[in-house]
C-alpha positions, 0 to 999 in steps of 0.5 A: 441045836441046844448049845453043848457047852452051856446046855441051852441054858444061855449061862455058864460058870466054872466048876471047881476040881472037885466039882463045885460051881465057883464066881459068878454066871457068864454068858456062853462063849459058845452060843453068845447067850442064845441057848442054841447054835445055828445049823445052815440047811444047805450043808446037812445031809438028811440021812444024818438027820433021820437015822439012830432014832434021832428027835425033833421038837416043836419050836414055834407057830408063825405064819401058818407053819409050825417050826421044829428044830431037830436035835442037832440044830436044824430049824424047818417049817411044817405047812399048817396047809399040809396037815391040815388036809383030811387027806394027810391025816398027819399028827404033830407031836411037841417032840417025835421021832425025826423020821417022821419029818423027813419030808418036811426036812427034805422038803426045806433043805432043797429049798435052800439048796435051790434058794442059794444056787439062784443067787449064786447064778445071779451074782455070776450073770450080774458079774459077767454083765459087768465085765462085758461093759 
């Protein structure tokens, strides 16, 4: 999610009553400089993501999945594999309706959900297994 405070623009400064910007640019307290603000996958709910015509936008390419980043901060991959099927016949926009990403998010916010409750079942056997000892 781009940053409110500094508005992804990694810098701020303070304004001035009547408006005008005074000292010198800092770097955002809120962000630390980034621009963006991080967003755990396991904690958001999907229909929050999807519904008043919220948006999406292309971040980046690497291997093999295209990553966008949902208007509230949510970062998920779209499998190159996915679309490129003749069969899905999808089209990604740099910036579309979240809606329309709605398997993909749903798709990566299980993952993690799963990803965690793994190592959360780990840590409890690993703990048990010394305990038993």
């Amino acid at each position: 999610m781009i940053c409110k405070n500094c508005l992804g623009s990694k810098k701020i400064r303070d304004i001035d009553y009547d408006g005008t910007p005074t000292g010198e640019f800092q770097t955002c307290p809120t962000c630390k400089g980034t621009g963006n603000i991080y967003v755990d996958p396991r904690t958001v709910k999907l229909i929050d993501l999807v519904r008043d015509n919220k948006k999406v936008r292309f971040s980046y390419y690497r291997d093999k999945e295209f990553w966008y980043c949902h208007q509230d901060g949510l970062m998920f991959p779209v499998a190159l594999s996915e679309v490129d099927n003749p069969a899905s016949r999808a089209t990604l926009l740099a910036e579309d309706k979240a809606i329309y990403f709605m398997r993909w998010m749903k798709k990566y916010i299980k993952a993690a959900k799963d990803e965690s409750a793994e190592a959360a079942e780990r840590q409890r056997d690993s703990d048990q297994g010394m305990q038993d000892s």
